[in-house]
C-alpha positions, 0 to 999 in steps of 0.5 A: 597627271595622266589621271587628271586630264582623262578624268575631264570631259574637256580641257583647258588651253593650260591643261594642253599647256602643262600635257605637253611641257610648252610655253602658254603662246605656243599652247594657244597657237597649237590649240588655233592650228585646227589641228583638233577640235576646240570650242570656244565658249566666250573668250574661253577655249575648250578642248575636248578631251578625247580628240586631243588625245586621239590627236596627240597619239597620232591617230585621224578621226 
């Protein structure tokens, strides 16, 4: 699974979802929390791939 995220330039919200093995409210909460970069492209929320990862090994940007 690691693999198939680090291979994607940007994320979905169920990528983040299925990453950290928690619920499809709490996926989109965090992803709203500004607590890393997201992008929305319609009604679609992208993540990029790189600063969620710095984000989720607690490193700042």
């Amino acid at each position: 699974m690691y693999e198939d995220i680090m291979n994607k330039p940007a994320l979905d919200v169920e990528d983040v979802q299925n990453w950290l093995g928690i619920g499809r409210d709490q996926a989109y909460a965090l992803c709203k929390s500004g607590k890393f970069h997201t992008v929305k492209i319609g009604r679609r929320i992208k993540i990029p791939t790189n600063g969620f990862m710095r984000w989720f090994n607690g490193q700042q940007d």
